[in-house]
NULOVO-141340 format. One record per residue (C-alpha): residue in one letter; x, y, z. Coordinates in steps of 0.05 Angstrom, whole numbers, plus 5000, padded with zeros to 4 digits. Layout:
AXYZ
...
! end
This chain:
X539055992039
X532555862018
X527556351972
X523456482034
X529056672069
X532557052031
X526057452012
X525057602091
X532257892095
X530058212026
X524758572065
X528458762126
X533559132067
X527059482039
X525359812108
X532459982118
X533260262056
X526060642059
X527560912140
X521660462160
X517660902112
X510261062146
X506861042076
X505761822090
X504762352039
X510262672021
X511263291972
X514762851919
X506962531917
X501762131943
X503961481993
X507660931974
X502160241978
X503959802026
X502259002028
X498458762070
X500658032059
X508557952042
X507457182039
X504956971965
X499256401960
X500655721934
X499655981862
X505856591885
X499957081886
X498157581936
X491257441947
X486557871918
X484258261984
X491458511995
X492858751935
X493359421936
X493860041870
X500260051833
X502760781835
X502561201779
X507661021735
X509461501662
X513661741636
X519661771578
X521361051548
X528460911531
X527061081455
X523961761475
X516161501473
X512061741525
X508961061572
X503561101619
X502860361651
X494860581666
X494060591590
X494559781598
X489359751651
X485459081626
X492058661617
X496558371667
X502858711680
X509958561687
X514259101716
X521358971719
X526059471750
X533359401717
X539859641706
X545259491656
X550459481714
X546559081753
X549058221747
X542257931774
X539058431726
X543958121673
X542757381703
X535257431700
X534757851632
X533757211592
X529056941645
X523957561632
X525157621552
X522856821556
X516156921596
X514057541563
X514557111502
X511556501519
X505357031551
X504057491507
X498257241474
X495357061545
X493357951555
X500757981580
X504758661572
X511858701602
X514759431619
X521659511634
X523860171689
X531160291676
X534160601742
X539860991751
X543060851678
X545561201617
X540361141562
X545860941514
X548160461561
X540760081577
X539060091500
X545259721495
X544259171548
X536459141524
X538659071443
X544458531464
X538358141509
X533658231445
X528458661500
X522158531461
X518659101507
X519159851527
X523560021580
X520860711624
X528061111633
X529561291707
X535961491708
X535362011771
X530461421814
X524961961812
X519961381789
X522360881836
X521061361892
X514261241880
X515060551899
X519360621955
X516360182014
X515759601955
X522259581916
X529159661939
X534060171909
X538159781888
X535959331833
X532458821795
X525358821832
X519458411790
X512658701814
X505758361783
X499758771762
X492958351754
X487458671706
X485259201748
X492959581759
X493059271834
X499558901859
X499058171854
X506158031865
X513458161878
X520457801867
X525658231907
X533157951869
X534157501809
X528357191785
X528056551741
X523156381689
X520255781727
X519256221789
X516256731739
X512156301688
X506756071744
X504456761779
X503457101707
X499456541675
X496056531743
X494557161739
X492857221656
X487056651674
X484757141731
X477357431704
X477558161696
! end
């Protein structure tokens, strides 16, 4: 099954999994964005007129230090949702470590949100990967209800932030480094 296809099957799990989600307020927040475009540009990008806001995304890292992915507003983005039970999260840990390396001198800042986990249990998959970034801890899915019409419940999910916090792009499964590497130096040569 090809990428395209298996992200259109992707999707049809995301509204499943969100009850077809109307982007409404709820009391847990404000709405969930919604893309306008699901189909990424030759470069994997959403082009910049559908992009819309990241949510608000803080809170506790897995070493206790608070993270507020605003405070990187300026840089591109790279959030990966994980789990240490997860295998594609497993599979594609190496993939992400290897991109955030060869990027991070382009204005590139990977942030990891661990879902549903122990804390001892994620610091343990992230030390045996060598993680060289903070991982948000999740373990009740409260922040990944603030995504919910963009990223599945059940992880890994890869979103892009450009320079200005808006989402530039998303890998629903496993993703590899090739598939990765393009979009975020795309996106690093992007002018603020």
């Amino acid at each position: 099954m090809s990428r395209t296809s298996l992200l259109s099957v992707a999707l049809v799990g995301v509204l499943a999994l969100t009850g077809c989600s109307s982007g409404s307020a709820t009391a847990e927040g404000p709405s969930t964005p919604q893309l306008k475009a699901v189909d990424p540009g030759e470069n994997g990008l959403i082009a910049e007129q559908d992009r819309p806001m990241a949510p608000t995304l803080d809170g506790s890292t897995l070493e206790g230090e608070r993270l507020d992915v605003a405070d990187y507003r300026g840089q591109v983005v790279v959030l990966n949702f994980w789990a240490s039970w997860c295998p594609p999260c497993r599979a594609e840990a190496p993939n992400l470590v290897e991109v955030a390396e060869q990027t991070a001198d382009e204005g590139v800042q990977f942030i990891g949100v661990n879902v549903k986990n122990a804390r001892d249990e994620a610091l343990a998959f992230e030390r045996k990967q060598g993680v060289p970034y903070p991982s948000l801890h999740d373990q009740p899915g409260v922040l990944l209800t603030r995504f919910r019409a963009l990223v599945p419940q059940v992880p890994p999910t890869t979103l892009l932030l450009d320079r200005q916090g808006r989402i530039a792009g998303r890998f629903i499964g496993g993703v590899t480094t090739d598939e990765l590497l393009v979009p975020v130096q795309a996106l690093a040569a992007e002018q603020a």
